[in-house]
C-alpha positions in Angstrom: -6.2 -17.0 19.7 -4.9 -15.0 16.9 -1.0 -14.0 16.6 -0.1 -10.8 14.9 2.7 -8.3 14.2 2.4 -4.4 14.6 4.3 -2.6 11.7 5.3 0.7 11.2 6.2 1.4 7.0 6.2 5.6 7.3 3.2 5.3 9.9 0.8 3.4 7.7 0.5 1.1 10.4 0.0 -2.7 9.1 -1.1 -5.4 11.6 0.2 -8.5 10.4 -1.2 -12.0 10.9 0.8 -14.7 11.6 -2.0 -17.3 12.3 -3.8 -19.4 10.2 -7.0 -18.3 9.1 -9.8 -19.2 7.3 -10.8 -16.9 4.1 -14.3 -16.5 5.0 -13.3 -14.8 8.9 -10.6 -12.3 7.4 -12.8 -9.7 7.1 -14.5 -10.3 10.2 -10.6 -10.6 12.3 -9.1 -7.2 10.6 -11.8 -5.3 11.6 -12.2 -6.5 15.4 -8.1 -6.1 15.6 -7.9 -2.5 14.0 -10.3 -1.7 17.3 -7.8 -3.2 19.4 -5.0 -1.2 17.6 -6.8 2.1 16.9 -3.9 3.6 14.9 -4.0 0.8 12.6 -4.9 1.0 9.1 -4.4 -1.8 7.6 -4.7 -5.4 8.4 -2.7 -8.3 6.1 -2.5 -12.1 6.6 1.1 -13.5 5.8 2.1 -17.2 5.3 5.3 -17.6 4.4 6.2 -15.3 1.2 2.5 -15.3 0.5 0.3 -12.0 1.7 -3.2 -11.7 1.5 -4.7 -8.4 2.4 -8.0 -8.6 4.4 -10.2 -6.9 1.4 -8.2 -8.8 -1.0 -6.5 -5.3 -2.6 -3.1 -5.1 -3.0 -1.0 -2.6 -0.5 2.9 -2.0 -1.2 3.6 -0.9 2.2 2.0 -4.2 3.3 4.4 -6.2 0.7 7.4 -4.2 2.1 6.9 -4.9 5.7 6.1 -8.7 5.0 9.4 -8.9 3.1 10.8 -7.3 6.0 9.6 -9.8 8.6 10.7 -12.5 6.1 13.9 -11.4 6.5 14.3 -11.0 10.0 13.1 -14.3 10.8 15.3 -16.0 8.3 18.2 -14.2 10.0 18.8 -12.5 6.2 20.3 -8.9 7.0 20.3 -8.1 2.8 18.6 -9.6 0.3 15.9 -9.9 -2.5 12.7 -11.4 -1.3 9.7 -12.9 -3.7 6.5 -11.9 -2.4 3.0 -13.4 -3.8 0.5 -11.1 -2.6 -3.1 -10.4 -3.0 -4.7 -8.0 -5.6 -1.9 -9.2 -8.3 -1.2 -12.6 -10.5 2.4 -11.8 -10.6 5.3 -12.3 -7.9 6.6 -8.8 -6.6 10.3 -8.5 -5.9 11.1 -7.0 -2.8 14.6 -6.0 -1.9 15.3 -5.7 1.6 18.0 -4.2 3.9 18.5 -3.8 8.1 19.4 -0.7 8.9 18.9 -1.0 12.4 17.3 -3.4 14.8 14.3 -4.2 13.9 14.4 -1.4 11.4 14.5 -2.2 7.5 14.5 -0.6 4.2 13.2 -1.9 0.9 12.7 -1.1 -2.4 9.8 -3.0 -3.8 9.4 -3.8 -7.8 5.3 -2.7 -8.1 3.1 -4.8 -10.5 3.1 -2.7 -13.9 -0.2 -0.7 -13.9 -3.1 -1.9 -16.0 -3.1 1.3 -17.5 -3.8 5.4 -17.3 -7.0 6.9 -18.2 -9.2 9.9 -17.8 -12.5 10.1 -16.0 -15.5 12.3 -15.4 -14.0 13.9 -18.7 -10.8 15.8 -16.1 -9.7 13.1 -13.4 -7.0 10.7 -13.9 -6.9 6.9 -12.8 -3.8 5.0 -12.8 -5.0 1.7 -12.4 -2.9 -1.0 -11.5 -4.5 -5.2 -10.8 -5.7 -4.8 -7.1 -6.1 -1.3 -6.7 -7.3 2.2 -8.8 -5.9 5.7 -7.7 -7.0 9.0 -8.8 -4.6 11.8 -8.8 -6.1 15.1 -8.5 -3.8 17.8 -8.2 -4.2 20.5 -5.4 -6.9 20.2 -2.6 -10.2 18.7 -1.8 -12.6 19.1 0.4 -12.0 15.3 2.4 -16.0 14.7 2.3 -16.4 15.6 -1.5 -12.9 13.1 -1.9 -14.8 9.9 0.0 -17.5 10.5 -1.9 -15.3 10.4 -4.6 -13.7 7.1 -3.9 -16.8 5.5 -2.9 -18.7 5.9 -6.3 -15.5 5.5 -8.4 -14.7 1.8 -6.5 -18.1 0.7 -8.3 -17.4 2.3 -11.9 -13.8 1.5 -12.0 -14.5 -1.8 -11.1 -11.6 -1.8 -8.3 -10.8 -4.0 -5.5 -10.3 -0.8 -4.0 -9.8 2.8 -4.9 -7.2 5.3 -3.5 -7.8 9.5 -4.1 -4.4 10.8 -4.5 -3.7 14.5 -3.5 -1.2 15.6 -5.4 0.8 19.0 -5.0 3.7 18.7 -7.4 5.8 21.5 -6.7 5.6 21.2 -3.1 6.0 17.8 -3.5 3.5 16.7 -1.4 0.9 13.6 -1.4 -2.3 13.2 0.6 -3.6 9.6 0.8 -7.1 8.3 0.4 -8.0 4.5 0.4 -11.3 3.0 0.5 -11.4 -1.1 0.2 -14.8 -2.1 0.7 -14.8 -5.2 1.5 -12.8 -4.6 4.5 -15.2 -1.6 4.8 -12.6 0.8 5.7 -12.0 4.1 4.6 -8.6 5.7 5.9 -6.9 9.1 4.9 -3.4 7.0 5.2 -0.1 8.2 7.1 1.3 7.2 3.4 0.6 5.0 0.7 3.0 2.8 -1.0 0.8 2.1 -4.2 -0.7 5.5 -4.7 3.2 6.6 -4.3 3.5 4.4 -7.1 0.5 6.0 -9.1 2.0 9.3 -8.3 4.7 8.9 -10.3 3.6 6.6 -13.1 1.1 9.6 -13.7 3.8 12.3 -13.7 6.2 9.8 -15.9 3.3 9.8 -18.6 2.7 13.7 -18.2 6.2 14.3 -19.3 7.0 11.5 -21.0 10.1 10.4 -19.3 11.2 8.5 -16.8 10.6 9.9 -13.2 12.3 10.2 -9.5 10.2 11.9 -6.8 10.1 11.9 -3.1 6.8 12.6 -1.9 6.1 13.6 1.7 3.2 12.5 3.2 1.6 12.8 6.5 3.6 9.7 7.9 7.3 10.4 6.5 8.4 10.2 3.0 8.8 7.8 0.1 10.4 7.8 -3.0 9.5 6.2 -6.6 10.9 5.6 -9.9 8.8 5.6 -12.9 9.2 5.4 -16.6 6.6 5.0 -19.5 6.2 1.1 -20.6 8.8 0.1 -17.2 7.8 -1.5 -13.9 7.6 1.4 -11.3 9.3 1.2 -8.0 9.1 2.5 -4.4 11.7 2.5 -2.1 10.5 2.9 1.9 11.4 2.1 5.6 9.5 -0.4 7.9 10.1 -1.0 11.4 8.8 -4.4 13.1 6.9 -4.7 16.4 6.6 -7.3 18.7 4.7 -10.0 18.4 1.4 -9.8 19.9 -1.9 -12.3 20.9 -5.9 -11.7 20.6 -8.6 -13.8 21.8 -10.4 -12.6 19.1 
């Protein structure tokens, strides 16, 4: 029997579990539970402050909604939480706030990225420890973008690889993840890290440091970047109830 939350961080639903679980069966659990919960996208295993994600990438809406259940069931209504999740060696600060019941908002310190380069000669990869993104500004066809992501996960050398849709003036974001060892690939309600990439990639285009809200097809989040500075994404979670698989 497996125990698990359903979250809800801008509609990039996160199934959380609360059970133990062995390494080897994570893979195997998230995907028989995101058929259970078809509008899931994610699944994360949580112990505690520690989160693993079940492909072993780092998520930031992930971080933000275990800080969140953290909180709640430590009774803390405001507060900084440490987080140690997958995909990164260093701790992740997460400050968290109720705003409602069962309804939280945090603003979560991301890992510094790895670094920003150029690929294929005119795409851009922010890259950060668990997880690459490539911004490409304006559209793409979403067939020529997984295609994208698929051959870039093996040349990047990524735990995963998000394709970032980027309209700037309209500010506007379209989120692409693949992670393949969860074997998922998911055009995302929203996407904390590629937020995150978002901005660190218009911070180095202008050389200064950057505020942007970006709307996405789940709601709206908002970063901070600067060149040589931690990034940071503020967001809203609200936490389900608990629920039980025989899985």
């Amino acid at each position: 029997m497996i125990e698990y939350y359903y979250l809800d961080p801008s509609r990039n639903i996160t199934l959380l579990v609360t059970s133990s679980v062995l390494t080897s069966d994570r893979a195997r659990i998230a995907s028989e539970l995101m058929v259970l919960e078809p509008t899931a996208e994610q699944v994360g295993f949580v112990s505690g402050n520690r989160l693993d994600m079940a492909g072993g990438e780092f998520c930031g809406n992930a971080t933000l909604s275990a800080a969140a259940l953290c909180c709640r069931e430590r009774g803390i209504d405001e507060g900084s939480v440490k987080m140690s999740v997958s995909g990164t060696r260093d701790d992740v600060n997460v400050f968290v706030r109720k705003i409602a019941d069962n309804r939280y908002e945090g603003r979560v310190e991301m890992p510094s990225p790895l670094g920003i380069r150029r690929i294929d000669g005119k795409l851009t990869s922010v890259d950060f420890e668990g997880i690459s993104h490539i911004i490409i500004e304006g559209n793409m066809d979403k067939n020529e973008a997984e295609e994208l992501a698929k051959r870039f996960c093996n040349e990047l050398d990524a735990d995963a690889v998000g394709v970032m849709l980027l309209d700037e003036k309209e500010g506007r974001l379209t989120p692409l993840v693949y992670v393949p060892a969860a074997d998922t690939m998911c055009w995302e309600s929203s996407c904390a890290s590629g937020t995150t990439a978002a901005g660190v990639y218009l911070a180095d285009k202008y050389a200064r440091e950057i505020t942007a809200e970006f709307i996405q097809p789940g709601g709206v989040l908002k970063v901070t970047a600067a060149p040589h500075k931690k990034p940071a994404f503020t967001g809203t979670v609200i936490i389900g109830d608990l629920k039980k698989a025989d899985i």
